[in-house]
BASE-549358 format. One record per residue (C-alpha): x, y, z. Coordinates in steps of 0.1 Angstrom, whole numbers. Each point is the difference from the previous one (the first is absolute). Example, Ala and Ser with C-alpha at 12.3 -4.5 7.8 and 13.67 -1.06 7.14 Angstrom:
BEGIN
{{123, -45, 78}}
{{14, 34, -7}}
This chain:
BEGIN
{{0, 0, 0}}
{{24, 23, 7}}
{{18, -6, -38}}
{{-32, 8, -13}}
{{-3, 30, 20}}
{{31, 13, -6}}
{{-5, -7, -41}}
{{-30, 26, 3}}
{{23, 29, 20}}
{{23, -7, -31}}
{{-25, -2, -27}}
{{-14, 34, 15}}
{{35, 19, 0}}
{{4, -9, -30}}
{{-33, 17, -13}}
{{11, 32, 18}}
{{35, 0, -19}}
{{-19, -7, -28}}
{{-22, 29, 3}}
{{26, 21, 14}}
{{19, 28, -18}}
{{9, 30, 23}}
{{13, 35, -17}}
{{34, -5, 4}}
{{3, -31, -18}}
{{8, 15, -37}}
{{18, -32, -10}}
{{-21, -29, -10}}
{{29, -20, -3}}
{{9, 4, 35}}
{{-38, -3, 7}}
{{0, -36, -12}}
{{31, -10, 11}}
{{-13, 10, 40}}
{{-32, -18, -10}}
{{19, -33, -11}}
{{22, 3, 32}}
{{-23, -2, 20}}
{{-18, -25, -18}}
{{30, -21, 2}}
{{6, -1, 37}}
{{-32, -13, 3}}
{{10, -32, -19}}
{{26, -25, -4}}
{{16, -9, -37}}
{{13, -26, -18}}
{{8, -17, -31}}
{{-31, -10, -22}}
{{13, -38, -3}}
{{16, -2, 35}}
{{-34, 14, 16}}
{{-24, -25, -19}}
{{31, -28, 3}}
{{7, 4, 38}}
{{-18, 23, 16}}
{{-31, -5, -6}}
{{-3, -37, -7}}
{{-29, -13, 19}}
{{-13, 31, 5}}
{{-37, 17, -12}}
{{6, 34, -12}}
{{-17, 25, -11}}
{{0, 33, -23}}
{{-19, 30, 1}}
{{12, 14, -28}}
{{-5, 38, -19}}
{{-2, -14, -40}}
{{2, -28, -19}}
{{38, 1, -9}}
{{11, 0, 38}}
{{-24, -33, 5}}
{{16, -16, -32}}
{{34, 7, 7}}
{{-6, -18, 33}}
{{-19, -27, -15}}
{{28, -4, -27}}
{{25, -3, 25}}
{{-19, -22, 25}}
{{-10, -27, -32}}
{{35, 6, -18}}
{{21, -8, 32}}
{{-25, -33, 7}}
{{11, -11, -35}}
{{34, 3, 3}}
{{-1, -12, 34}}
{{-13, -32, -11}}
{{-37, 4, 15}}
{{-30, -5, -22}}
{{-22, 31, 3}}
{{-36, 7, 3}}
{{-16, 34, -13}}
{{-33, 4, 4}}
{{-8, 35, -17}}
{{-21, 23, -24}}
{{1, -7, -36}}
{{21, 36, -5}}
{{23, -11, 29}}
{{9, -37, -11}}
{{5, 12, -35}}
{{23, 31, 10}}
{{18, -26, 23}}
{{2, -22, -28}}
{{10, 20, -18}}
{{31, 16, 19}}
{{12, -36, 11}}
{{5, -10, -39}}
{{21, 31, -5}}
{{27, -15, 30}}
{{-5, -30, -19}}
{{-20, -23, 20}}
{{-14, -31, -21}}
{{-34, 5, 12}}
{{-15, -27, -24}}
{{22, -21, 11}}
{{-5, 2, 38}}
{{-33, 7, -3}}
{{-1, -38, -15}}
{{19, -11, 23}}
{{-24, 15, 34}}
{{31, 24, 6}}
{{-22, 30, -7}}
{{-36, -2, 6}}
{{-16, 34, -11}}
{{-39, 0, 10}}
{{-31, 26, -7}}
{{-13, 18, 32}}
{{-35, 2, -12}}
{{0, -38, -14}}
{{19, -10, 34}}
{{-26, 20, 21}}
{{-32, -16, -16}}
{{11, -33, 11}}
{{-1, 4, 38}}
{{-22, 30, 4}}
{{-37, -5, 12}}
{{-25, 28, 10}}
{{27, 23, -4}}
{{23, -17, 24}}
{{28, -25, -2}}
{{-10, -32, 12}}
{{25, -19, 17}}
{{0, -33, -15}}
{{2, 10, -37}}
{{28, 24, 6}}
{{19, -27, 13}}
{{-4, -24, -22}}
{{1, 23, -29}}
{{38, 15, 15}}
{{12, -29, 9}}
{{-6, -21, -30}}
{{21, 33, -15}}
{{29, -9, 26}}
{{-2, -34, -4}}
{{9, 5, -36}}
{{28, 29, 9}}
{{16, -28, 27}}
{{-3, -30, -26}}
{{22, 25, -26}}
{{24, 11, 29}}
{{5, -6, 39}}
{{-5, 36, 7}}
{{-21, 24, -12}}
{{-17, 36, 6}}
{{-32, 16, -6}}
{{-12, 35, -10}}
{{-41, 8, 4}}
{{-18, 31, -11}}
{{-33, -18, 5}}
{{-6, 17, 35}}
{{8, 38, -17}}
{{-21, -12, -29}}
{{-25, -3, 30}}
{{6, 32, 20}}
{{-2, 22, -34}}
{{-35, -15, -5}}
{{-9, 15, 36}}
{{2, -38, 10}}
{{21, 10, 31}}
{{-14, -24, 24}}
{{0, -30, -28}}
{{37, 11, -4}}
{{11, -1, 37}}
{{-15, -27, -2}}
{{19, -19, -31}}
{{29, 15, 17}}
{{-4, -21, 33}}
{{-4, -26, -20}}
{{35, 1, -21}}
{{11, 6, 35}}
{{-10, -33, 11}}
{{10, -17, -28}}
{{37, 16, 3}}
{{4, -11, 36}}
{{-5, -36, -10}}
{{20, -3, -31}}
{{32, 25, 3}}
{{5, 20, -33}}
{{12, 33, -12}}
{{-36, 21, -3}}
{{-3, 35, -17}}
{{-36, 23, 0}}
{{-2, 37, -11}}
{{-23, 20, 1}}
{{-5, 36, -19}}
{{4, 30, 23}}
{{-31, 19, -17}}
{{-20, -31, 10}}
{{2, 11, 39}}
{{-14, 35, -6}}
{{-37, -5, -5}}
{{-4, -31, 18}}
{{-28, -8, 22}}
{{24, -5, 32}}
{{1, 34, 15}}
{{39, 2, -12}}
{{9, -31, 26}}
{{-1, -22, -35}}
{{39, 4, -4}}
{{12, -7, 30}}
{{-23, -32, 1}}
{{16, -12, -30}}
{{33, 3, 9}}
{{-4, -12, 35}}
{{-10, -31, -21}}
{{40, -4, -12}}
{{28, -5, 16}}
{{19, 23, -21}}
{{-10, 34, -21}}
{{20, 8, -33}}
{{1, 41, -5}}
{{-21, 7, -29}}
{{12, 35, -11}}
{{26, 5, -33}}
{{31, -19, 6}}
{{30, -16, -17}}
{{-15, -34, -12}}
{{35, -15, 11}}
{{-7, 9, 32}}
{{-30, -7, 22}}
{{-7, 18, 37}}
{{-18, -18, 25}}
{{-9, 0, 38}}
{{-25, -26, 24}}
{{-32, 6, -1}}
């Protein structure tokens, strides 16, 4: 609790530097550069590979992130380094997002027919992968297990590790779904507890600012992780993190 508390002290300092530009500060560059020091202290950094390669094995992380090119440079990274690493890799994703993933993992040369064919890289729709374990509106338990699992089974078969990236429960919460989505969360939760694997979730920050949880919506989500990826511009070698 106290993490979580501390993440909303930060987030709202951060909205203050944001918004703040007093008279005397005539250079924008030096502007930016307070702004990203301060950001900075706030987080700890590392290597792209070595974070999603060591630090973060094991973990579930998430992203709040400002556009789409900071969410796919982390995506990229997090699916390129399982790859090389050896792992196969679940992405379970919008049609734009698979295909721009796709996309940028061909240009580094990845063979994705190949390991697609193989179970190394299992690339699923979020709205085909939602209808399949949804009822009234609400995940039911039992067919989002069996429906994951039989994914993992087939990610395990290919490889003896794997990892996992969902955007099922941000599908949900951008719907106004929030309490479906908590609720999908608790349930990759679960799921992760039993079966230790690498487990990625983002979330788009504009998503969290006409929500139907009285602002307390972003804080519940990352209080859900045990780790929170910084989702402003950043190098895409690099990635900043902190505990949830």
């Amino acid at each position: 609790m106290k993490n979580c508390i501390e993440l909303d002290v930060l987030m709202h300092e951060a909205n203050q530097l944001i918004h703040f530009n007093p008279p005397y500060m005539k250079n924008k560059n030096f502007e930016e550069q307070s702004i990203a020091e301060t950001r900075n202290k706030n987080w700890e950094k590392s290597p792209s590979q070595v974070f999603w390669g060591e630090i973060a094995t094991l973990d579930h992380t998430v992203q709040i992130y400002e556009n789409d090119k900071v969410f796919l440079n982390t995506l990229e990274s997090f699916a390129g380094a399982g790859l090389i690493a050896g792992d196969s890799v679940i992405v379970i994703a919008t049609a734009d997002h698979l295909q721009a993933l796709k996309d940028r993992l061909s240009r580094h040369r990845f063979n994705l027919g190949f390991l697609e064919s193989v179970g190394r890289f299992i690339s699923l729709d979020t709205t085909d992968t939602l209808n399949r374990f949804m009822v009234n509106g609400m995940p039911d338990k039992t067919l989002f297990n069996e429906c994951i699992t039989r994914v993992i089974t087939q990610a395990k078969t290919a490889s003896g590790k794997f990892r996992a990236f969902g955007e099922m429960v941000a599908t949900l919460w951008q719907q106004g779904a929030q309490e479906a989505a908590i609720q999908l969360e608790e349930l990759w939760n679960t799921l992760h507890s039993q079966d230790k694997f690498t487990l990625f979730c983002a979330y788009p920050k504009a998503g969290f600012t006409s929500d139907s949880t009285g602002g307390s919506g972003i804080k519940t989500v990352c209080c859900s992780h045990s780790k929170v990826i910084d989702g402003a511009p950043r190098p895409s070698t690099e990635v900043y993190y902190r505990p949830a």
